[in-house]
C-alpha positions in Angstrom: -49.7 -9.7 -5.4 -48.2 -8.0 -8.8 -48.9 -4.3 -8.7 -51.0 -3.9 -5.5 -47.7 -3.4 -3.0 -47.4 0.2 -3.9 -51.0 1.6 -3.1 -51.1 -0.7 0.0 -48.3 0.3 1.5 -49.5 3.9 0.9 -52.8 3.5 2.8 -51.1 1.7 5.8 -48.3 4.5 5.8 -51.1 7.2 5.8 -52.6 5.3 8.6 -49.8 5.0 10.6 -48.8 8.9 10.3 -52.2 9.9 11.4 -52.1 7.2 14.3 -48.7 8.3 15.3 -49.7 12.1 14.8 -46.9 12.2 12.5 -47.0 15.3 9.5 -48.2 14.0 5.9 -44.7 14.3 4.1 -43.1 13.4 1.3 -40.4 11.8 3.5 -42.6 9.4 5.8 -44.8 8.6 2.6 -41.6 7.7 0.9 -40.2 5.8 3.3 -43.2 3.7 3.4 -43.4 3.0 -0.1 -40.3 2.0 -0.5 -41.1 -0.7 2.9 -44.2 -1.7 0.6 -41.8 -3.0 -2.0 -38.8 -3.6 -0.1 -38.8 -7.6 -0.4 -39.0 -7.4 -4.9 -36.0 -6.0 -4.3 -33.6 -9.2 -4.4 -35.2 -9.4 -8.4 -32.7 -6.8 -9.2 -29.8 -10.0 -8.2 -31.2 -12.1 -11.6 -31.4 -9.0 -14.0 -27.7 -7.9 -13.0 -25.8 -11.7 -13.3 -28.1 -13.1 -16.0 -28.8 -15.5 -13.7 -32.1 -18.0 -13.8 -33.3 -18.2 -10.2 -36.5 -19.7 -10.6 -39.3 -17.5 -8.3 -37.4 -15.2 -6.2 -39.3 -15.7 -2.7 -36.4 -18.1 -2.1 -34.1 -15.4 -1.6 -33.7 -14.3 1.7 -35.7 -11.0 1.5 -39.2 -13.5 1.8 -37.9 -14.8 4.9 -39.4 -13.0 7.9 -37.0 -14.1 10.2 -34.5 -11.7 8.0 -36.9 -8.7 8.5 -37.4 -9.4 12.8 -33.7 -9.3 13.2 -33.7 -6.1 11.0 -36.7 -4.6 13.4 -34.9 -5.5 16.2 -31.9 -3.8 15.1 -33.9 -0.6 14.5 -35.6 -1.0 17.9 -31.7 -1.1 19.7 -30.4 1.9 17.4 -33.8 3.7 18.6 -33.3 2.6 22.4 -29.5 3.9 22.1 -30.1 7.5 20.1 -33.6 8.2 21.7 -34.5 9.7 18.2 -38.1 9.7 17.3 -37.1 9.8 13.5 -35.3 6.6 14.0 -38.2 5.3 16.1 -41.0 6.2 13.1 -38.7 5.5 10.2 -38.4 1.6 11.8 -42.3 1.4 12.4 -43.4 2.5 9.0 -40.6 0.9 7.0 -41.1 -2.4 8.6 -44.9 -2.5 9.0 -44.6 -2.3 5.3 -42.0 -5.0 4.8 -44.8 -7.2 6.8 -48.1 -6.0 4.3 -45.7 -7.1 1.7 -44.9 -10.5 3.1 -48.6 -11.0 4.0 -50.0 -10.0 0.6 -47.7 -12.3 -0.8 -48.9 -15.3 1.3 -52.2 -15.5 -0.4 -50.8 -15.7 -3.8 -47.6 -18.5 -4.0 -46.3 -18.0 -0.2 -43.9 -16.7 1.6 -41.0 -18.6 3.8 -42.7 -17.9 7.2 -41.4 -21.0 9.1 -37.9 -21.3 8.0 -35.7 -22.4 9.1 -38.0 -25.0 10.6 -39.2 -25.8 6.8 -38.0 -24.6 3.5 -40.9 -24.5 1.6 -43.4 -21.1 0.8 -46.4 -20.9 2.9 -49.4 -19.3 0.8 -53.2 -19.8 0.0 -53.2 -20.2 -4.3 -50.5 -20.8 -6.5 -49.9 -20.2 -10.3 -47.4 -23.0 -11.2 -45.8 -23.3 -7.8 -45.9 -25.7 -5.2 -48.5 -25.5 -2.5 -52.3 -24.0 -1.9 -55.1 -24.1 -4.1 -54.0 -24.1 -8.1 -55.0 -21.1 -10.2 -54.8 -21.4 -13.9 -54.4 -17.9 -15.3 -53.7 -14.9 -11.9 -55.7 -12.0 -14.0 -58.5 -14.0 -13.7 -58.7 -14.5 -10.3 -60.0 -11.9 -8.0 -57.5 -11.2 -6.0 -56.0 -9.5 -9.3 -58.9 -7.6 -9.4 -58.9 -6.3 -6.2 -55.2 -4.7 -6.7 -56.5 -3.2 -9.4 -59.4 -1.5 -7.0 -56.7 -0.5 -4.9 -54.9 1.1 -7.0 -58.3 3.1 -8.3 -58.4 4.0 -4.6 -54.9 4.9 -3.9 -55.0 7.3 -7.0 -58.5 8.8 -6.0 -56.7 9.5 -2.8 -53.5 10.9 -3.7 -55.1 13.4 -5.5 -57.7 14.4 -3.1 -55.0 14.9 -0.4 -53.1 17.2 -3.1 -55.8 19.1 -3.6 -56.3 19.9 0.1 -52.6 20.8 0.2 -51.9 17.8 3.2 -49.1 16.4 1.6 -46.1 19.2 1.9 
């Protein structure tokens, strides 16, 4: 997935604050977002040392190991402090994390088995290694479909607006 992290971490954020009774704010929605696109974040590395890395989900942020010894450090902070912030914050940050890694498994994969094996786990590829070949990604309808939820996400950031639920 390309673009579609954003809008789909904000519907699973907005269903996990009305699950966990939580208020719609700025802060929780934030916090998820930045979950939703929490693993892209090891592109910055390349950018920064002009350094060729070839695709990026061989960095350590697209293992999920990495992210369930994070969780569980969240979950022993939480059990320590007995703060629900802390308890929340871990939930909707990391839930996110997770949508990200499983988006990306349909389209070039994701390191779920390491360190067991090394290689990305995913349904198509463009170019890579692995899963059913795909000549040109903006063809394809799984492009197509971030594209519909981003239509959605917009439709619904605006509605919630306009009934004044996000403070």
């Amino acid at each position: 997935m390309l673009i579609g992290h954003l809008p789909a971490g904000y519907f699973l954020t907005r269903w996990l604050i009305k699950k966990n009774r939580l208020p719609i704010s700025k802060l929780w929605l934030g916090l998820g977002l930045l979950g939703s696109v929490l693993p892209d974040f090891d592109i910055i590395y390349p950018i920064l040392f002009k350094n060729s890395i070839g695709s990026h989900r061989y960095f350590f942020t697209y293992i999920p190991l990495f992210w369930l010894v994070l969780v569980l450090i969240g979950w022993l902070f939480y059990k320590i402090y007995k703060k629900s912030w802390l308890k929340y914050s871990t939930i909707i940050i990391f839930a996110n994390v997770f949508l990200h890694l499983f988006l990306d498994t349909a389209f070039v994969g994701v390191r779920w088995l390491w360190p067991f094996y090394d290689g990305l786990i995913g349904v198509y590829n463009v170019g890579f290694t692995g899963g059913f070949l795909v000549d040109n990604y903006f063809h394809h309808w799984y492009w197509y479909l971030e594209i519909v939820i981003w239509l959605l996400a917009i439709v619904s950031v605006v509605i919630s607006y306009k009934k004044g639920e996000i403070k």
